[in-house]
N, C-alpha and C positions, 0 to 999 in steps of 0.2 A: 504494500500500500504506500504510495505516493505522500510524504507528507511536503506543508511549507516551513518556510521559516518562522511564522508565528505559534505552528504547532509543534516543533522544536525546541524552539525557544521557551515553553511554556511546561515542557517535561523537562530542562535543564533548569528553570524554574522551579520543579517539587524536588527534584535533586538538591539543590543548593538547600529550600529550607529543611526535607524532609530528614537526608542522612544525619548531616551533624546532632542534627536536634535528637535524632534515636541513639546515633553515639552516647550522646551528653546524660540526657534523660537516665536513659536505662544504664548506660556503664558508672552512672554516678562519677563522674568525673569533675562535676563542682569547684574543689577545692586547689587538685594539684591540675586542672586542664579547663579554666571558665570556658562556658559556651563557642566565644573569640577563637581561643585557642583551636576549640576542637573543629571549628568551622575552618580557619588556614590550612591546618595539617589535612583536614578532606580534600581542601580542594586541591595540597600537594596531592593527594594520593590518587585524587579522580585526575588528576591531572597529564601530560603528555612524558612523562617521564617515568609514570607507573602504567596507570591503566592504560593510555597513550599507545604503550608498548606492549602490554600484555594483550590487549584487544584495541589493536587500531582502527577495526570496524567501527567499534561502539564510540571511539575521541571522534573521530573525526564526521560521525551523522551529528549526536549531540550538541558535540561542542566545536561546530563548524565555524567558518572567521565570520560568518554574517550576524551567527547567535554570540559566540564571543564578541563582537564588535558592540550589539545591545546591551553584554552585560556589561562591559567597560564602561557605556555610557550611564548606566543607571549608579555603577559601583564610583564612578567619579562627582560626581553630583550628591549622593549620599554622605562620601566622606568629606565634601566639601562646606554640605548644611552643617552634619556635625562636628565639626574641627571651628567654623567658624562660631556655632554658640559655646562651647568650650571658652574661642577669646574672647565675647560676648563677657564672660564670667569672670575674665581675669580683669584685679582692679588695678591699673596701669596708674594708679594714682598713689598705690600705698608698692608698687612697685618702683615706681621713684621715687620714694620716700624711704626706698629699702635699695637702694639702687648698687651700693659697695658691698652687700650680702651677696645681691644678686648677683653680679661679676662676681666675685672672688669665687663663688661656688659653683657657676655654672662654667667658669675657665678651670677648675679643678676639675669638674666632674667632665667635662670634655677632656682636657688634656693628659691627666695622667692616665687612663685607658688607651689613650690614645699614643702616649710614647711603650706602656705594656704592648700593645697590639704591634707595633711596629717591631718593636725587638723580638715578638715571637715571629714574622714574617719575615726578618733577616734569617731565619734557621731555616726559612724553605727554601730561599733564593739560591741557596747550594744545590736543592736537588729537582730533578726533573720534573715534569709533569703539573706543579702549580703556578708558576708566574706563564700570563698570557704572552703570545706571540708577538704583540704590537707594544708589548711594555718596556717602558723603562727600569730598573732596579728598584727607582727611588718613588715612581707612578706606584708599581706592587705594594712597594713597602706602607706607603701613605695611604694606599686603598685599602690590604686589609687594617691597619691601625686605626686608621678613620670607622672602619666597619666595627670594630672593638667600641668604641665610644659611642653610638649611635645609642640615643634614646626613640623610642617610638612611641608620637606625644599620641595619636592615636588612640593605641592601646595602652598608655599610662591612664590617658581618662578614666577609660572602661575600670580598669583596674583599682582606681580611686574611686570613682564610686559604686562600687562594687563593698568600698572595704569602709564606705559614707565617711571619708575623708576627704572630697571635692572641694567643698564651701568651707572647709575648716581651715585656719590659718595657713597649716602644717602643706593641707593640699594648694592652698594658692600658690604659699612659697616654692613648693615642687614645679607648680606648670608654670613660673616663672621660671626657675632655672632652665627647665627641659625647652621651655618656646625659644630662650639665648640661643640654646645650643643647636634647636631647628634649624633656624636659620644661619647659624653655623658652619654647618653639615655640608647644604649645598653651594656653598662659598669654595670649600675644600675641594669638593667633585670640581670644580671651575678649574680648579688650580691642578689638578690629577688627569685631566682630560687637556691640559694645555691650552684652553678654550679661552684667550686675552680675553677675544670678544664678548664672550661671555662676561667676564668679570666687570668691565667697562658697562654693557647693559644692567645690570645688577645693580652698578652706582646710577646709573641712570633712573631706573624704576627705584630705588629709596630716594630720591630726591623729588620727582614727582611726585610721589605716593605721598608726601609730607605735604606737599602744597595742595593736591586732595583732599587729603584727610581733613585740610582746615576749610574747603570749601562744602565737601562732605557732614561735616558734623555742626556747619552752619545752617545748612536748610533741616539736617535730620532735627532740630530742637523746636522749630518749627511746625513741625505735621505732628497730627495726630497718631496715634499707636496702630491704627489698620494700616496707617501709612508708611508707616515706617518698616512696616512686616516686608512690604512690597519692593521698597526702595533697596532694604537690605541687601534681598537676591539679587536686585539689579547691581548692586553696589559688591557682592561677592563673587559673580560672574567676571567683573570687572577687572577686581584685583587677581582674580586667581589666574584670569585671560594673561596680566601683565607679568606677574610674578614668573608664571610658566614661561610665556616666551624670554623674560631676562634669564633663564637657567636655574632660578630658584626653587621652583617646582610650585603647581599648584595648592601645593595645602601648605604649605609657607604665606603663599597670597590669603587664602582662604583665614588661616589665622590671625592675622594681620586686620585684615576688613574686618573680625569679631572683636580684636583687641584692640581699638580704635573707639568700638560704640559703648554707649554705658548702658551698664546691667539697669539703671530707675527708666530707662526710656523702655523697657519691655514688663509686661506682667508678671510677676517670678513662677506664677502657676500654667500660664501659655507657652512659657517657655520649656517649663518644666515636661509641659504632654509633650510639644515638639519632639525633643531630644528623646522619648521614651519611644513615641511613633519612626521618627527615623530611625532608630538605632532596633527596633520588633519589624519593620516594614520594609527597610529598604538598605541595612548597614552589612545585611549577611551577603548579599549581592557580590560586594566589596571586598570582603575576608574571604569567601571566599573564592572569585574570581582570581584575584591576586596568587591567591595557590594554583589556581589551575593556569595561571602564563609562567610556571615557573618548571623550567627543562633544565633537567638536572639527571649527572651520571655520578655512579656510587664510586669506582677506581680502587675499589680494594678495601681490607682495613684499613689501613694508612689512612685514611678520610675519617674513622670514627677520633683514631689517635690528634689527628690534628686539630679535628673538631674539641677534642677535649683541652687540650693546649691551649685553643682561643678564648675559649669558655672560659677556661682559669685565670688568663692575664683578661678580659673581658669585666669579670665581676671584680676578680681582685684589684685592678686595678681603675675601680669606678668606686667600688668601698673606700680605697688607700684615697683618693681624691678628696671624697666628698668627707672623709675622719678627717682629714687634715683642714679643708675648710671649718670643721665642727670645731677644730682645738681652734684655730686662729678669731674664729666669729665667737668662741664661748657659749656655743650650745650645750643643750642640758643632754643630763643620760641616754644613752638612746637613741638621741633625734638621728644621729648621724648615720647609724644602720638601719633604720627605716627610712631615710630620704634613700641613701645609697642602693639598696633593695630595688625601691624604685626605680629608681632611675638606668636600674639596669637593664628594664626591659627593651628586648630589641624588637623580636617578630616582625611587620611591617614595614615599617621604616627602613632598616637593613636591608631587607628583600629587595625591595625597591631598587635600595641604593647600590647593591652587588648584581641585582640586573644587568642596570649601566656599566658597571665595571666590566661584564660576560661579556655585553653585546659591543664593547670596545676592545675588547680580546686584553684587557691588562690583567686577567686574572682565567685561567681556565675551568671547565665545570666539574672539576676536581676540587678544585679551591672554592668554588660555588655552593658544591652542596655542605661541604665541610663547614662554610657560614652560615648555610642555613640550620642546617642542626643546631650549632652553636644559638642562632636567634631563637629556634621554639625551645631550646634545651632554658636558656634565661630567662624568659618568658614564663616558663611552666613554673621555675624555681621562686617568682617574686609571692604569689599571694601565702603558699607555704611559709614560704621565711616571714614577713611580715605582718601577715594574721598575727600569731602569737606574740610577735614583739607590740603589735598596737595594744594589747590586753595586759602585756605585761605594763605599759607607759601611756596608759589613754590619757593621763589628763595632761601630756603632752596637747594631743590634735585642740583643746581648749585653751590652750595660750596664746594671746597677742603676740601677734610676728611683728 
């Protein structure tokens, strides 16, 4: 029987929500693999590099490029709503108020991962099979190290309110460090891909994006609250349109145009269904889409060993960061390995970003899969470690920041 692309598309539809959510459900996976998680790793697995391979019949009816093409369109626009009320949320006002916290710990918790990562990646430059064909020494080294540092503010959210630490001091302070380090991240790719041009656009779109913002946040104070619902999208289309063509990436743009508007110009209970309908309706599209563009070869054990290698200078060296930010700023017991925790998670953001590094051959799909393990392996590891430390220090998340 003859199908089209809407009734493809529409059974690669109950795939996306049905599996993970039977995973989830029934394997009771809750605690050490949130729903998030289990929906990425499916769509690894339904994806061209598992089932792909085992049955290339089945990849290629379902998840043909015209139905893959619809899901990217829906899974970008999803993560775009929800990344943007995320900045929506953050108060950019007690953020510069907090501005010498926020540096010192968001350049700790980027950097020292990030020089860990680099020095595990000098130990493969010796041997075959991981630095890509078009790479430099110094492109490899700075891609997987940069790949070590990588927070995924994304799945931070989820995971913060998951753990109803969002709106609390302890969580602003978090998605301020991790939004520094967002936009960070694709700064570094600019520099790792050789891309001048890139980097020139990039100064280009922040200087625009400021004389916006002030013409932007002049008529939004202006309109009414249906109207500003309206203008938002038009106003997140915008930035995310500009962001992505400077190199930044869209949900850079996307959080940018939330961290801009203030949270008293929305209803906190509209906003709050919002975020709960995007993230039940239209955020699983996204997770896992994203696993299924991801082709990926295993290369032996040597991939599990390396993966573990990165994993270790990865967290250890995002804890060793964000403790020494703790000793310097004089934070209380604790805070520092539950910020650290967090901020370790990689999952998406990573993906994404060692994508790029595959499809510019600096890194081969040796080195590829080996990071993605490494991203769901620190992923799985954050609400385990965590949980418990919030219980043992909750009246921590109740402190003014």
């Amino acid at each position: 029987m003859h199908m089209g692309t809407t009734e493809i598309f529409l059974i690669a539809m109950m795939i996306i929500f049905s599996v993970p959510y039977l995973i989830w459900r029934f394997g009771n996976t809750d605690y050490f693999a949130p729903l998030v998680v289990v929906q990425i790793i499916t769509g690894i697995l339904l994806g061209p590099g598992i089932m792909g391979r085992a049955y290339p019949e089945y990849y290629s009816f379902v998840f043909n490029p015209q139905v893959v093409q619809s899901l990217n369109g829906i899974a970008w626009w999803a993560v775009m709503i929800f990344v943007m009320i995320a900045g929506i949320e953050l108060d950019l006002k007690k953020a510069w108020e907090h501005r010498r916290e926020s540096t010192i710990t968001a350049g700790l918790a980027l950097g020292t991962p990030l020089v860990f990562g680099c020095i595990a990646a000098l130990g493969l430059v010796g041997y075959a099979g991981w630095m890509g064909p078009k790479a430099q020494s110094w492109q490899f080294v700075l891609g997987i190290g940069m790949a070590c540092a990588v927070t995924a503010l994304p799945i931070l959210i989820l995971l913060m309110e998951k753990l109803e630490i969002l709106r609390q001091p302890i969580g602003q302070r978090i998605l301020r460090y991790a939004s520094l380090d967002d936009i960070a991240i694709w700064g570094v790719l600019a520099v790792i891909l050789l891309d001048w041009d890139r980097v020139g656009r990039q100064l280009g779109f922040l200087v625009v994006f400021a004389v916006a913002t002030r013409l932007f946040r002049m008529v939004m104070v202006r309109l009414e609250e249906r109207d500003r619902w309206y203008i938002s999208f038009i106003w997140l289309a915008a930035c995310a349109f500009a962001a992505d063509w400077a190199g930044l990436h869209f949900m850079v743009g996307a959080f940018l145009a939330g961290a801009v508007m203030d949270a008293e110009w929305f209803n906190q209970e509209k906003m709050d269904f919002m975020r709960a309908n995007v993230l039940m309706a239209i955020m699983p599209v996204f997770f896992l889409s994203t696993g299924l563009r991801t082709n990926w070869a295993m290369g032996g054990s040597a991939v599990f060993i390396v993966a573990a290698v990165l994993l270790i200078a990865s967290v250890s060296g995002k804890l060793a960061g964000i403790h020494i930010a703790g000793k310097i700023l004089k934070w209380g017991p604790g805070e520092a390995s539950i910020i650290g925790w967090l901020l370790q998670t990689k999952a998406l953001i990573m993906i994404i970003f060692v994508n790029i590094l595959l499809d510019k051959q600096i890194i081969t799909s040796e080195t590829f899969t080996a990071l993605l393990l490494m991203a769901i392996g620190s992923t799985m590891l954050t609400v385990p470690m965590v949980y418990p430390k919030l219980q043992r220090v909750a009246q921590l998340i109740f402190k003014t920041s």
